[in-house]
MARLOVO-5904 format. One record per atom (N, C-alpha, C): residue number from 1; residue in three letters; chain; atom name; x, y, z. Coordinates in steps of 0.05 Angstrom, whole numbers, m for minus. Layout:
<atoms>
     i    aa   ch   at       xx       yy       zz
   NUM   Ala    A   CA        X        Y        Z
...
</atoms>
This chain:
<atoms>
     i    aa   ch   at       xx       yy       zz
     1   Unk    A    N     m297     m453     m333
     1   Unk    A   CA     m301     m472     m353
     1   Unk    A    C     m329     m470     m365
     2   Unk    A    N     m342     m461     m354
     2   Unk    A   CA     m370     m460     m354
     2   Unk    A    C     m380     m437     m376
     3   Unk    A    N     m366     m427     m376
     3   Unk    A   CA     m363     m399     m395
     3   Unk    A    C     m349     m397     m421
     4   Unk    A    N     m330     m419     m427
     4   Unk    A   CA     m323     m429     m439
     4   Unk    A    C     m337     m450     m458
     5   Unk    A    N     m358     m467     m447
     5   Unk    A   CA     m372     m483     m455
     5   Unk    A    C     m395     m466     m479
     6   Unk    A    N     m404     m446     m461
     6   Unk    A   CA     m427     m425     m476
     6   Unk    A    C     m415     m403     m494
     7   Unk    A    N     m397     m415     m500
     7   Unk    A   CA     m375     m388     m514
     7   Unk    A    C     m390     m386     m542
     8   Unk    A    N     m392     m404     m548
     8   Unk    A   CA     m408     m390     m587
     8   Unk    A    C     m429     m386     m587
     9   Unk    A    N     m453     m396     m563
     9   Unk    A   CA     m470     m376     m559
     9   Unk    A    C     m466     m344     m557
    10   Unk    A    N     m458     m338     m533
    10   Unk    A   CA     m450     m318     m532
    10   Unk    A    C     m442     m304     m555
    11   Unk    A    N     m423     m311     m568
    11   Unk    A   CA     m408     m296     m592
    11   Unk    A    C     m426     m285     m617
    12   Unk    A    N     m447     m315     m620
    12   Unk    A   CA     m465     m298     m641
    12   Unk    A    C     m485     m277     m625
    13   Unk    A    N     m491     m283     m599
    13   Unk    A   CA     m515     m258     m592
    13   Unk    A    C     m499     m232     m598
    14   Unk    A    N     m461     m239     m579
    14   Unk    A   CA     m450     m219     m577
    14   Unk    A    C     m445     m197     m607
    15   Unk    A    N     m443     m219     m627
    15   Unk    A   CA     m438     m202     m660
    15   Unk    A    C     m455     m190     m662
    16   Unk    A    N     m474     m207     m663
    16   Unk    A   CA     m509     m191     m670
    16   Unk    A    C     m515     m162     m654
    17   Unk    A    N     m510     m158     m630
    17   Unk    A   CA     m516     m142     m612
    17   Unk    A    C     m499     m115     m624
    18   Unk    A    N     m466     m124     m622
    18   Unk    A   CA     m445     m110     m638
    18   Unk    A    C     m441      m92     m595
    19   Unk    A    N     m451     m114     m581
    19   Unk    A   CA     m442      m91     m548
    19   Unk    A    C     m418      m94     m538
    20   Unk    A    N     m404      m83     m526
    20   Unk    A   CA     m379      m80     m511
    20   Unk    A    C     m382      m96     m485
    21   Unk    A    N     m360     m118     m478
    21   Unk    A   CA     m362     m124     m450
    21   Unk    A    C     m366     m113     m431
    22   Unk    A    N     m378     m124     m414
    22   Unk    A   CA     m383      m96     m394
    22   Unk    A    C     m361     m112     m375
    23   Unk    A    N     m352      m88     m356
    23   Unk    A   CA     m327      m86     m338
    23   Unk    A    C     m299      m93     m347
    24   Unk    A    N     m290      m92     m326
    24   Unk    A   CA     m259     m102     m334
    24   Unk    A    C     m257     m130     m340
    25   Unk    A    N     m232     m138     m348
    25   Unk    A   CA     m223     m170     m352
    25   Unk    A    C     m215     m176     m333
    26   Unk    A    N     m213     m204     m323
    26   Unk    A   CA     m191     m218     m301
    26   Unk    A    C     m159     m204     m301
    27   Unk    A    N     m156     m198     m320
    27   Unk    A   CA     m117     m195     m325
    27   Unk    A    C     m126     m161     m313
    28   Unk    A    N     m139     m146     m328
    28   Unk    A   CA     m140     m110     m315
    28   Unk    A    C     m153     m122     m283
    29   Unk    A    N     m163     m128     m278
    29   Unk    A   CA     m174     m135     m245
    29   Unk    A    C     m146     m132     m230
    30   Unk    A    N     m135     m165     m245
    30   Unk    A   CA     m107     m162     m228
    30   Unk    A    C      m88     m158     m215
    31   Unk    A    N      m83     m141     m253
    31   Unk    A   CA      m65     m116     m253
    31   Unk    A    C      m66      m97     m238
    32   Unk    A    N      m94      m86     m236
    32   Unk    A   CA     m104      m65     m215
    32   Unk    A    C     m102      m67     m188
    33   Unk    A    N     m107      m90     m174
    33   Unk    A   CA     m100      m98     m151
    33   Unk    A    C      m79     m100     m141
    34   Unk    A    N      m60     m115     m162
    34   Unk    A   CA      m26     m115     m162
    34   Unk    A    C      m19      m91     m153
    35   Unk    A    N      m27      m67     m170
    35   Unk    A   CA      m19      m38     m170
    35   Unk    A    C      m22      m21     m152
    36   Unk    A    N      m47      m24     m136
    36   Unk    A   CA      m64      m18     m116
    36   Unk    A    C      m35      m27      m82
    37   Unk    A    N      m37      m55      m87
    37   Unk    A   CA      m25      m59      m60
    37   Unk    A    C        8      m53      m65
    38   Unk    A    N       16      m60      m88
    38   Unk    A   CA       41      m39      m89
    38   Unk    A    C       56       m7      m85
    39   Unk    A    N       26        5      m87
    39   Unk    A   CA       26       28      m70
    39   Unk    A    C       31       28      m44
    40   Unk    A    N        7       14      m31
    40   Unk    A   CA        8        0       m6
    40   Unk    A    C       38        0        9
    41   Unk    A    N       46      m16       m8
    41   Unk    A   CA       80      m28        4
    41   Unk    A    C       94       m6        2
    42   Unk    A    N       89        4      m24
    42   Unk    A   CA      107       37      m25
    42   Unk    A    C      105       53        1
    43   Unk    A    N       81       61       10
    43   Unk    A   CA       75       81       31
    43   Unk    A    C       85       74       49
    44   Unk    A    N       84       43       67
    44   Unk    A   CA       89       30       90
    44   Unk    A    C      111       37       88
    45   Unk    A    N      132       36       65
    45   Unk    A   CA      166       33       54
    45   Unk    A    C      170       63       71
    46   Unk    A    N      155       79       54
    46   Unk    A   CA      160      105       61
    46   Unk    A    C      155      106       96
    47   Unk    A    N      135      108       99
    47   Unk    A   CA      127      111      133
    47   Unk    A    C      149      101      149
    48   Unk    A    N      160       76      149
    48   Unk    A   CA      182       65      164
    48   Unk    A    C      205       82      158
    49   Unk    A    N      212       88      132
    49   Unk    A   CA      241       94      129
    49   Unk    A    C      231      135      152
    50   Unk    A    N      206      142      144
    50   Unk    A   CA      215      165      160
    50   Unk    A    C      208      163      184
    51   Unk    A    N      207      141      207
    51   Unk    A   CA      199      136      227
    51   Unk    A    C      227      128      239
    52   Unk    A    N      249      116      224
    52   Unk    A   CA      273      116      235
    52   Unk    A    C      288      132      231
    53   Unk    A    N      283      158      212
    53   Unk    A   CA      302      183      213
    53   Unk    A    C      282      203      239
    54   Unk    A    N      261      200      247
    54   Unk    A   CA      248      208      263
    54   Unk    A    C      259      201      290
    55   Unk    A    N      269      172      296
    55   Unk    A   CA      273      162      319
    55   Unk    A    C      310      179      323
    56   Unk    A    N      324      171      297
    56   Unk    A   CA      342      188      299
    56   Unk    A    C      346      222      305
    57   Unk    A    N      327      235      299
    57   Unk    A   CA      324      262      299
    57   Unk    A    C      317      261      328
    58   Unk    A    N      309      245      342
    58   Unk    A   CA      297      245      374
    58   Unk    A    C      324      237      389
    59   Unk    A    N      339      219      387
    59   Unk    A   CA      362      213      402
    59   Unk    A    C      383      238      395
    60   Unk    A    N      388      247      376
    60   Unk    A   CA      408      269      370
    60   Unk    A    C      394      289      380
    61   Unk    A    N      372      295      391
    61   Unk    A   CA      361      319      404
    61   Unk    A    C      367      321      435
    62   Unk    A    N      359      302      442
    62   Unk    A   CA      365      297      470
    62   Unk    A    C      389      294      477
    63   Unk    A    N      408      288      459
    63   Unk    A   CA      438      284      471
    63   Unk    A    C      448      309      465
    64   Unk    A    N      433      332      444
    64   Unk    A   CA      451      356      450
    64   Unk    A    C      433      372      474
    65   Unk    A    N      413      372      477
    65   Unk    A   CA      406      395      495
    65   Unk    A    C      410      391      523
    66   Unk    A    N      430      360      523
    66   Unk    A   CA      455      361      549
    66   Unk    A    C      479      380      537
    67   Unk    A    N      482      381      519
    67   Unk    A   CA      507      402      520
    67   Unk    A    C      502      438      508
    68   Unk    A    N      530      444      524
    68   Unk    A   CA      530      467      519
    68   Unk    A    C      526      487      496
    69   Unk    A    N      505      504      493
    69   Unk    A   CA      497      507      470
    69   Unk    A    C      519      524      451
    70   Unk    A    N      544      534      464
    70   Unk    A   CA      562      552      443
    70   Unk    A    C      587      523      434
    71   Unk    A    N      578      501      445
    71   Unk    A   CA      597      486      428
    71   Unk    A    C      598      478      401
    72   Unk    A    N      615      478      387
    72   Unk    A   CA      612      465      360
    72   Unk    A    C      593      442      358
    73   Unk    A    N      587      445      330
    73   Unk    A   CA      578      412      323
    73   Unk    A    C      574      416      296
    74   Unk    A    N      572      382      285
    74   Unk    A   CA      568      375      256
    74   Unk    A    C      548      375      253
    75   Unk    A    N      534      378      215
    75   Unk    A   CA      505      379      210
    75   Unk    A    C      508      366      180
    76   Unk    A    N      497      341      170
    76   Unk    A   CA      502      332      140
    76   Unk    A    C      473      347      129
    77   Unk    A    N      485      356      120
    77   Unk    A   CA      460      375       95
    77   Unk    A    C      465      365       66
    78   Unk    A    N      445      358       57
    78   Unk    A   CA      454      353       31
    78   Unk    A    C      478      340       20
    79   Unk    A    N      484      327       45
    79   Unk    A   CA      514      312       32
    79   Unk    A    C      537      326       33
    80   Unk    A    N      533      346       53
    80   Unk    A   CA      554      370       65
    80   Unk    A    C      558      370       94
    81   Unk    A    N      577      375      102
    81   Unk    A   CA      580      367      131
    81   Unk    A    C      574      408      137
    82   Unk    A    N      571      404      145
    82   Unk    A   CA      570      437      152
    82   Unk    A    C      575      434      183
    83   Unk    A    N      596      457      194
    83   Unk    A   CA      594      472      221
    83   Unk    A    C      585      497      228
    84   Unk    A    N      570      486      253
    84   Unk    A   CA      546      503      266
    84   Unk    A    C      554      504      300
    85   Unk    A    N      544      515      313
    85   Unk    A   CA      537      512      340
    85   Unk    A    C      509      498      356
    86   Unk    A    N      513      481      369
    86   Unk    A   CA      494      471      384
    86   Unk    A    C      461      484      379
    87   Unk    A    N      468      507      394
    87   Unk    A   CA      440      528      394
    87   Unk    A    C      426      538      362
    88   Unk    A    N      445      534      343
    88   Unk    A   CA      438      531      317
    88   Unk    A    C      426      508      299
    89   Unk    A    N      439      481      305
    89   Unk    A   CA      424      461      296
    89   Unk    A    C      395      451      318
    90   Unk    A    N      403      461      342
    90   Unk    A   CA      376      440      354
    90   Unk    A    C      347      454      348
    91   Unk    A    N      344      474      340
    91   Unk    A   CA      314      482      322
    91   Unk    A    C      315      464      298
    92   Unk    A    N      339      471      293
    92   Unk    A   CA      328      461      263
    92   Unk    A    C      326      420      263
    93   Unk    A    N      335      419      283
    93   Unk    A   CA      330      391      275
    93   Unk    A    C      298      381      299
    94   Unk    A    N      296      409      317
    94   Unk    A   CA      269      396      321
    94   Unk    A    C      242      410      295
    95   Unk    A    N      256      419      285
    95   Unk    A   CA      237      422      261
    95   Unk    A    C      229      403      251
    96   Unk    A    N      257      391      235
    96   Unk    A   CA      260      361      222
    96   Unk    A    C      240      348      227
    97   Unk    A    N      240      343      260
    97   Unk    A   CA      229      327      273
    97   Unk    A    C      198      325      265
    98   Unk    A    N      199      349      271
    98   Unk    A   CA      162      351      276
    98   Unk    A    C      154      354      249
    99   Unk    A    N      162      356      218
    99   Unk    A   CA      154      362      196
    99   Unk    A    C      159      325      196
   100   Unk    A    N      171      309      196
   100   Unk    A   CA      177      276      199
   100   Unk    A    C      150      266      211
   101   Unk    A    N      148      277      233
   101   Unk    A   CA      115      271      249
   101   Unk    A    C       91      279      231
   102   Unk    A    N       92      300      222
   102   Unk    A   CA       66      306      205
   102   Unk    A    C       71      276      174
   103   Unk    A    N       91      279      162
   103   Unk    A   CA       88      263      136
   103   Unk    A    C       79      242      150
   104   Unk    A    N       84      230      172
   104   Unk    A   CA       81      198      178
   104   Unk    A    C       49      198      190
   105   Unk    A    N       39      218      198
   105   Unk    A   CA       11      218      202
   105   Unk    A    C        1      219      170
   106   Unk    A    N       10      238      159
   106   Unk    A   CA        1      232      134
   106   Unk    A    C       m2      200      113
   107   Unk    A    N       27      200      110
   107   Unk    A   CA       27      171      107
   107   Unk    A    C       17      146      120
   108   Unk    A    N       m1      147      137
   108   Unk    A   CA       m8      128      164
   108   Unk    A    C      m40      140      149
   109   Unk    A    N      m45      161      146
   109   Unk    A   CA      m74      160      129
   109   Unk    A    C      m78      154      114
   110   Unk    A    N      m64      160       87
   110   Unk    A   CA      m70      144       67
   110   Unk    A    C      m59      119       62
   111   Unk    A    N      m48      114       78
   111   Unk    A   CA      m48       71       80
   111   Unk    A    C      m67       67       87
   112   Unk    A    N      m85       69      108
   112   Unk    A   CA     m114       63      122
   112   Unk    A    C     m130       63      101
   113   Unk    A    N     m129       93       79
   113   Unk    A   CA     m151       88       58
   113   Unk    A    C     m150       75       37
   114   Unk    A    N     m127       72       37
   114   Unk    A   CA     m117       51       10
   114   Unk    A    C     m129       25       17
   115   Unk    A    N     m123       13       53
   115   Unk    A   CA     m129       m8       57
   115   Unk    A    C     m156      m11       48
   116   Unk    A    N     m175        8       59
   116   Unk    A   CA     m203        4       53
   116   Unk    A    C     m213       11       24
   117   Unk    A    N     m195       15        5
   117   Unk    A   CA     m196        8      m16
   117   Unk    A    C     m194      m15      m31
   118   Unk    A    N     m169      m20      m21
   118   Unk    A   CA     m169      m54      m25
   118   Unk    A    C     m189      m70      m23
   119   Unk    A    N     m204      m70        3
   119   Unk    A   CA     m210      m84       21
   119   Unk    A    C     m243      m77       m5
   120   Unk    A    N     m244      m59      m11
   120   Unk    A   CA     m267      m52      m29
   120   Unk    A    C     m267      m77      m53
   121   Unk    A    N     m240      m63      m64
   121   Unk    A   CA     m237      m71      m88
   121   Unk    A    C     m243     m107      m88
   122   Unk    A    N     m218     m120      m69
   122   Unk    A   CA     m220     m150      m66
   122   Unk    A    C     m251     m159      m66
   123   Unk    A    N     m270     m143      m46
   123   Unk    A   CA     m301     m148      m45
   123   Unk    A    C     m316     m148      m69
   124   Unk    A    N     m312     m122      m85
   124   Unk    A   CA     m334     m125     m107
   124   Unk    A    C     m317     m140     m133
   125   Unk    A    N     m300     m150     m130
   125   Unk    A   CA     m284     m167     m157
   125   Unk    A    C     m292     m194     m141
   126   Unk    A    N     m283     m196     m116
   126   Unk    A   CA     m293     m219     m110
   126   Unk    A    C     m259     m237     m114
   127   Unk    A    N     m243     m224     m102
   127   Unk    A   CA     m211     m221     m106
   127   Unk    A    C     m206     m250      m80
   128   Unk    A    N     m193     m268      m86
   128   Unk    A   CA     m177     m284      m62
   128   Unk    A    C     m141     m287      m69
   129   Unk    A    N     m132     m286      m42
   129   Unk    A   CA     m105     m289      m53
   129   Unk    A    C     m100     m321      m51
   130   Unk    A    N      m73     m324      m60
   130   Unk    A   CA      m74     m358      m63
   130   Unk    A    C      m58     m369      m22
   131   Unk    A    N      m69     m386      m25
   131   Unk    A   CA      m73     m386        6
   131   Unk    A    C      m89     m383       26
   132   Unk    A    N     m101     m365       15
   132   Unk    A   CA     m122     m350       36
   132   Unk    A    C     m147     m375       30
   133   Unk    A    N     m155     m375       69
   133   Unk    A   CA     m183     m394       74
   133   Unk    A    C     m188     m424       54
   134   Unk    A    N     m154     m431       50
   134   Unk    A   CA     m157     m453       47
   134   Unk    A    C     m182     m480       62
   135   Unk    A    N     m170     m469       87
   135   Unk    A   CA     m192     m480      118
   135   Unk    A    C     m226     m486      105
   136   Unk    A    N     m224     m466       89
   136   Unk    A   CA     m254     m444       93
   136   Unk    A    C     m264     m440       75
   137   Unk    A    N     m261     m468       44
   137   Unk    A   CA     m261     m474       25
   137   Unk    A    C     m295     m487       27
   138   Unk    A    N     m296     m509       50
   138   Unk    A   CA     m323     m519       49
   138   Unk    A    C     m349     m496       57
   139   Unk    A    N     m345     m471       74
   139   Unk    A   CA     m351     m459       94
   139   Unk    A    C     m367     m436       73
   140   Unk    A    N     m349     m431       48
   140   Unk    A   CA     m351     m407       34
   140   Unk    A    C     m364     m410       13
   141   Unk    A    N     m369     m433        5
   141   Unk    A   CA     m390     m442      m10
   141   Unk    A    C     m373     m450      m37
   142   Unk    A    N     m359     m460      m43
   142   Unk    A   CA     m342     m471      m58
   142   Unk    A    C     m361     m490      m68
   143   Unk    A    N     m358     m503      m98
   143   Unk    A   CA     m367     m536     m100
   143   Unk    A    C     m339     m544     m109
   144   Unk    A    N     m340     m574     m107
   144   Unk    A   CA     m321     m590     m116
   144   Unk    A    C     m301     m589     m139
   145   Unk    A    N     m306     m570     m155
   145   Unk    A   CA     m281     m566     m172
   145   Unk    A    C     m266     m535     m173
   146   Unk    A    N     m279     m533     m137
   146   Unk    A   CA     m256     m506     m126
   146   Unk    A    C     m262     m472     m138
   147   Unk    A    N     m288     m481     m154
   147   Unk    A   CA     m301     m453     m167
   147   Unk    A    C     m324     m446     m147
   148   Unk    A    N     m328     m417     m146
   148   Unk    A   CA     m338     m412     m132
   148   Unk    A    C     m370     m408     m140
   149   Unk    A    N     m388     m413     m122
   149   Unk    A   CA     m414     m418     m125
   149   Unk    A    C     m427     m386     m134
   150   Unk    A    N     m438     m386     m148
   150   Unk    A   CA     m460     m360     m151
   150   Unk    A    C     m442     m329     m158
   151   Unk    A    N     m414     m341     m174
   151   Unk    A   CA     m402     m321     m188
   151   Unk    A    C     m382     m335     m195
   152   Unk    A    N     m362     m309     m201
   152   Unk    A   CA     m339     m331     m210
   152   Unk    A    C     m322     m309     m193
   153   Unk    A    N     m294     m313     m191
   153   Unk    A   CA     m281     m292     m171
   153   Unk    A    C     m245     m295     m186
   154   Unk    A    N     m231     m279     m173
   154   Unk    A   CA     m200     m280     m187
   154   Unk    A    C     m186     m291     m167
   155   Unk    A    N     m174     m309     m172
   155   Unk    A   CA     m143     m322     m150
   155   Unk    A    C     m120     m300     m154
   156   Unk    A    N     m112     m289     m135
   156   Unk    A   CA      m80     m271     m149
   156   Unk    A    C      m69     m285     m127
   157   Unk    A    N      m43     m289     m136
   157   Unk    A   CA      m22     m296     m124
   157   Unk    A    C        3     m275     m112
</atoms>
């Protein structure tokens, strides 16, 4: 509100000057953040979904290399059932396996750096979500009309 009040000051230094705002707006902050942790959720999405084709690739491994390796068996490829022999699919699905292990270390890294991106970004915007440190309102230096002292900062919800 406060910024609001000094607005036609501003406006004539700002004409006169003819300068460009400096940084982003509240709405690109946001947006950026928005976009940021939606990645986030993307990767986690991803990490889980190949952590249970991983867990699967581990139970179907172990239950064939109890059986005999010249017996038949099924393999969905591509949405193809194909027949193989035992001793033929169990490489290839400890391949699976272990190429499943590498993406999810992968994906398990760049969540970490994203986080500490975030964790950046929220810091130097000065980012709260709505909810957060309600508690921790008097603590954080808030005054009484819930604006924050010695900047101004973005609520995202």
């Amino acid at each position: 509100m406060a910024a609001n009040g000094s607005s036609t000051v501003s406006k004539s230094s700002s004409n006169n000057a003819g300068a460009k705002p400096s940084g982003p707006t509240a709405e690109q902050v946001v947006g950026n953040f928005q976009r940021m942790r939606q990645e986030q959720r993307s990767m986690a999405s991803k990490a889980s979904e190949c952590e249970m084709d991983n867990n699967e690739h581990c139970l179907v491994i172990e239950t064939l290399k109890e059986v005999d390796p010249s017996r038949k068996c099924f393999r969905l490829v591509g949405g193809v059932l194909v027949e193989r022999t035992v001793k033929e699919v169990l490489p290839a699905l400890e391949n699976s396996k272990e190429q499943f292990s590498k993406v999810i270390e992968t994906l398990t890294a760049k969540m970490e750096a994203k986080g500490r991106e975030l964790t950046e970004y929220r810091e130097r915007y000065n980012i709260r979500l709505v909810g957060e440190g309600e508690g921790q309102s008097a603590a954080s230096g808030e005054s009484e009309g819930g604006a924050l002292k010695g900047g101004t900062g973005v609520l995202v919800s």
